[in-house]
N, C-alpha and C positions, 0 to 999 in steps of 0.2 A: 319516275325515272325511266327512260327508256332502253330498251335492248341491248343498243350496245355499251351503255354505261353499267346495267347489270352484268352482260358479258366482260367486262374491262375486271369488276370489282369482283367478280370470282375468281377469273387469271390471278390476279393478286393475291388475293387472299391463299391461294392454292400452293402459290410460289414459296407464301411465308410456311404453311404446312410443310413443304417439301426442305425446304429450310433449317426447320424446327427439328425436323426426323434423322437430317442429317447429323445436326451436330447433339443430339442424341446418341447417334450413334457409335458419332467417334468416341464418346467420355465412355462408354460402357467396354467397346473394343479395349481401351487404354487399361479402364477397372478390368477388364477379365485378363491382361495382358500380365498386371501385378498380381495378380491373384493367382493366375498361373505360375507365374517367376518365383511364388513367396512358397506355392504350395514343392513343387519341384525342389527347392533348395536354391534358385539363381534369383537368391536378392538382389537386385541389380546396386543396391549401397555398400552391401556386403563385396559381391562379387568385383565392383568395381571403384576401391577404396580412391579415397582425393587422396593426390598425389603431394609429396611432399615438395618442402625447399628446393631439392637438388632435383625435381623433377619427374624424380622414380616412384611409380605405384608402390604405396606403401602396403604391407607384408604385416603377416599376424604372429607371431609366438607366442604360443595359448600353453604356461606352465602348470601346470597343478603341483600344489606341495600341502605338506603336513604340517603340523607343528614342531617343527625341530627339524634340525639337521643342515647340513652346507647350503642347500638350496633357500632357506630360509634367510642365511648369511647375502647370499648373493643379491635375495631382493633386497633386503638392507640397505646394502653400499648402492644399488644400480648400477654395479659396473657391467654386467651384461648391456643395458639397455642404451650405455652410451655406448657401446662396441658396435651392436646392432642399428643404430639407430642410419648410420652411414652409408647401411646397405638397406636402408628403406621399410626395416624392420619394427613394428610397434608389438612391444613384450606385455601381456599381460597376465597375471596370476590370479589363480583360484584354491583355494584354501580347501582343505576335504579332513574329517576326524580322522581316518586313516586310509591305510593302502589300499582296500576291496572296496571303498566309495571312491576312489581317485580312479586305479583301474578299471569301475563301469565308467566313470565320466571317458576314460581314453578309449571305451568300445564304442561310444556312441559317437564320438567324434566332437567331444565336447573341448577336449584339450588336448594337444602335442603330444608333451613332454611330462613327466611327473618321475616320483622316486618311492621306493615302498622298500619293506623288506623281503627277506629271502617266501615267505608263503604266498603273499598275494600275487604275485606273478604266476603261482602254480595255479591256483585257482581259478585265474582268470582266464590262463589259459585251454583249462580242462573246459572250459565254457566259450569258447573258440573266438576271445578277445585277438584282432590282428597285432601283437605287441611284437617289438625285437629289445633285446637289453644292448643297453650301451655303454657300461662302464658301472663299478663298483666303489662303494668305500671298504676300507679294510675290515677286518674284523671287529667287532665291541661285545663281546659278548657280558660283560659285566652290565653295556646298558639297556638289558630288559634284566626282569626277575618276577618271584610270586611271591606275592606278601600276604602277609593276615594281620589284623589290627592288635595293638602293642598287646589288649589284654587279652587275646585269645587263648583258648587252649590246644590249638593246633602245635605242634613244637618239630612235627617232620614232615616230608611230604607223603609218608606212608597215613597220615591222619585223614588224609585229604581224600580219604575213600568214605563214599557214603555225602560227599558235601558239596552244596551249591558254591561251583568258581566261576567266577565273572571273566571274561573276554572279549576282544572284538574277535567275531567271528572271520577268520580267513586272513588275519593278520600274521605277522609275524611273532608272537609270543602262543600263537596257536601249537607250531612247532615245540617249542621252547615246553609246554605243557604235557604235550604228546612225550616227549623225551624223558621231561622227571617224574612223568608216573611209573613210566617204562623203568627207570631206574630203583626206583621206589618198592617197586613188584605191584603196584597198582593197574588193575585195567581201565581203561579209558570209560570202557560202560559203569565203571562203578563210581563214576563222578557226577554231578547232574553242572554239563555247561551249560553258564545263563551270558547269550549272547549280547553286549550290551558296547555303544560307543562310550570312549572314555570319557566321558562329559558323566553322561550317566550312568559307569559303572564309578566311578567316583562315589555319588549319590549313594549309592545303593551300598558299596563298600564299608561306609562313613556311617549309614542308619543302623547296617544289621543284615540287611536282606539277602544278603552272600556270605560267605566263609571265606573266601579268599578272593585276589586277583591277579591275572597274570598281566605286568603292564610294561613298556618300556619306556625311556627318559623323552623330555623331560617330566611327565608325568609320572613316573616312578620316581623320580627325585623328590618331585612335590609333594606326593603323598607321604612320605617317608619324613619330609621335614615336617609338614604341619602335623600329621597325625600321630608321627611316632611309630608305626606301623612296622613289624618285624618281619624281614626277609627272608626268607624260606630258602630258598635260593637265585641264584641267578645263573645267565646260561654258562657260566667257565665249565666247561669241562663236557657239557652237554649239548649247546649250538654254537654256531660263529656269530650268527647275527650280523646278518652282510648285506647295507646298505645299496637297492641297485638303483640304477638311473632306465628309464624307459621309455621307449616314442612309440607311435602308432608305428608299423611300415609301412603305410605308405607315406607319410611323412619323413622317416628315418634313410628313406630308398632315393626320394625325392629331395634332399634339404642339407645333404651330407656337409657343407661349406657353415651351416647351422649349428647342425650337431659338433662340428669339430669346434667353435667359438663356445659354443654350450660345456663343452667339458672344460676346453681349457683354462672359462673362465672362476669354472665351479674348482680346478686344480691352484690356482691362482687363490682364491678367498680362502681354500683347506690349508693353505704353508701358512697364511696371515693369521687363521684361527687357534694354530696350532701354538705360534710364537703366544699369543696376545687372548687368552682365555676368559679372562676376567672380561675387555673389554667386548668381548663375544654376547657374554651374559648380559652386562649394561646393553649393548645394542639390540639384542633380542625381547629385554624384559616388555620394553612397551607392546612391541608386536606382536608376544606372544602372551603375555598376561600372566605371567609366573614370575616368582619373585628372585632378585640376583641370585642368592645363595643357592636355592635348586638349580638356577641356571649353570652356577659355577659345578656344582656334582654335578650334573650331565656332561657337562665339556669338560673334566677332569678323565671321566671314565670312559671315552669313545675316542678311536684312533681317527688319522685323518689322512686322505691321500688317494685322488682319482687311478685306480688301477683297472686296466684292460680286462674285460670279457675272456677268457682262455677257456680251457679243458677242464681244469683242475675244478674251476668253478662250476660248470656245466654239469660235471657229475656229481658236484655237493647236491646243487638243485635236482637233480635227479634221484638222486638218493631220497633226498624232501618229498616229490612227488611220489614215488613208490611207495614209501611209507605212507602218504595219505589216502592212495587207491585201496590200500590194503584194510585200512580202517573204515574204507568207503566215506569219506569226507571228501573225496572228486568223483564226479562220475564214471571217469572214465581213464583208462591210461592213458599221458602225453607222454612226449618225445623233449624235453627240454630244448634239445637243441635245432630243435624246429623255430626256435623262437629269438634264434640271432641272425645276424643279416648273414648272407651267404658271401 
């Protein structure tokens, strides 16, 4: 081979290296491009959702809900989601055992919108979850209460000193607990609370391994039908038990056109729930796994009807959080009303 055909074939060969290197390098700029976007939070799939029929970037409403209540109704029918859906809107729900697993999922920014009762808003808040409330269901105080199984020998709540009682911790019948000891003459240290989700304070209810439970519908219903289980009391006379509705703020601040379809269509399915009870219970039994006739006691014993954020409520909630700093079950004082939109 002579010189310049060795000269030719190294050119060559050189050009394919330089080549090579290049598109090397674009595939890895591109991988560290997504790996940046994924790590940061700018999914560009996420971020840059396929756009719908009508043209418009479609949009997220991320609900979290419980087991029971209006919100539950509303995924049912899906009349939210044809409401939304025009403004480009895609609804999705996430299911949580109660109100202090929903409220972290709303601090992390995992969902919008959820509904808890009157405690977990406090506690989340003492834990500086960015939430604002949006609106209320009326009163039920009938649906929580504390029960002990049919053949207990508990028979008042003053028994219930000295005894393992089951709870979700930070829920709404936490109150409710707090109050009829309080009434009882019992002090709260003289009870041993065993923190447990409804699923497995059930469990535990049903074996032995507690003395009592404090729980609300439909799960209180349920127990009470299968097991027979005698009521101790329930909150008349002791809490209101007042269903709230909650967004993040900055979603609540940002989405107002949202929030306003969000309530009125949750005001909407509470007139239809209200008329038509029974079929309430048929609609919910599959989704929720509970059997009609519990379903029917729960919607028999809880009011219905989207009411405004005001004062009157503001200071019930506050009253709730004082009472919980006091007992040191929050860390720290809040301001309730830090915690609606201005």
């Amino acid at each position: 081979m002579t010189k310049t055909t060795k000269r030719r074939s190294l050119t060559i060969a050189l050009l394919g290296f330089i080549l090579l290197l290049s598109a090397c390098g674009t595939n890895n700029t591109g991988g560290n491009k997504a790996a940046n976007n994924s790590a940061s939070g700018n999914d560009s799939t996420a971020a840059e959702a396929p756009a719908n029929d009508a043209g418009k970037a479609t949009k997220e409403l991320r609900i979290g809900f419980q087991k029971y209540g209006t919100v539950n109704i509303l995924k049912a029918k899906g009349m939210l989601e044809k409401r939304l859906e025009s403004e480009g809107y895609k609804v999705t729900w996430t299911e949580f055992p109660g109100g202090p697993q929903l409220l972290e999922a709303l601090n992390v920014g995992s969902i919008d919108i959820g509904h808890t009762g009157e405690a977990p808003p406090i506690f989340a808040q003492a834990a500086d979850t960015p939430l604002v409330y949006l609106a209320h269901e009326p009163e039920s105080p009938a649906s929580e209460g504390i029960i002990v199984p049919k053949d207990s020998k508990i028979e008042t709540l003053a028994d219930l000193k000295g005894k393992k009682v089951a709870l979700n911790k930070g829920s709404n019948v936490h109150y409710l607990l707090v109050k009829a000891l309080e009434k009882a003459g019992v002090d709260y240290k003289d009870i041993t609370p065993v923190f447990l989700k409804p699923g497995d304070a059930r469990v535990a209810f049903e074996n032995g391994s507690v003395d009592a439970w404090v729980i609300w519908d439909p799960f209180l219903a349920a127990a009470q039908t299968a097991t027979g289980a005698k009521l101790l009391t329930d909150g008349a006379g002791l809490v209101s038990n007042i269903e709230f509705y909650l967004a993040s703020r900055q979603f609540a601040e940002n989405n107002q056109p949202v929030i306003d379809a969000f309530n009125d269509e949750l005001n909407k399915i509470d007139q239809w729930a209200k008329e038509n009870q029974k079929e309430v219970a048929e609609l919910l039994s599959p989704q929720l796994g509970i059997d009609v006739p519990s379903l029917e006691i729960a919607s028999e014993r809880r009011e219905y009807g989207i009411t405004p954020i005001d004062d009157s409520v503001i200071e019930a909630q506050q009253k709730i959080a004082d009472t919980f700093f006091a007992l040191q079950l929050i860390p720290k004082e809040i301001t309730v009303k830090d915690a609606t939109l201005k």
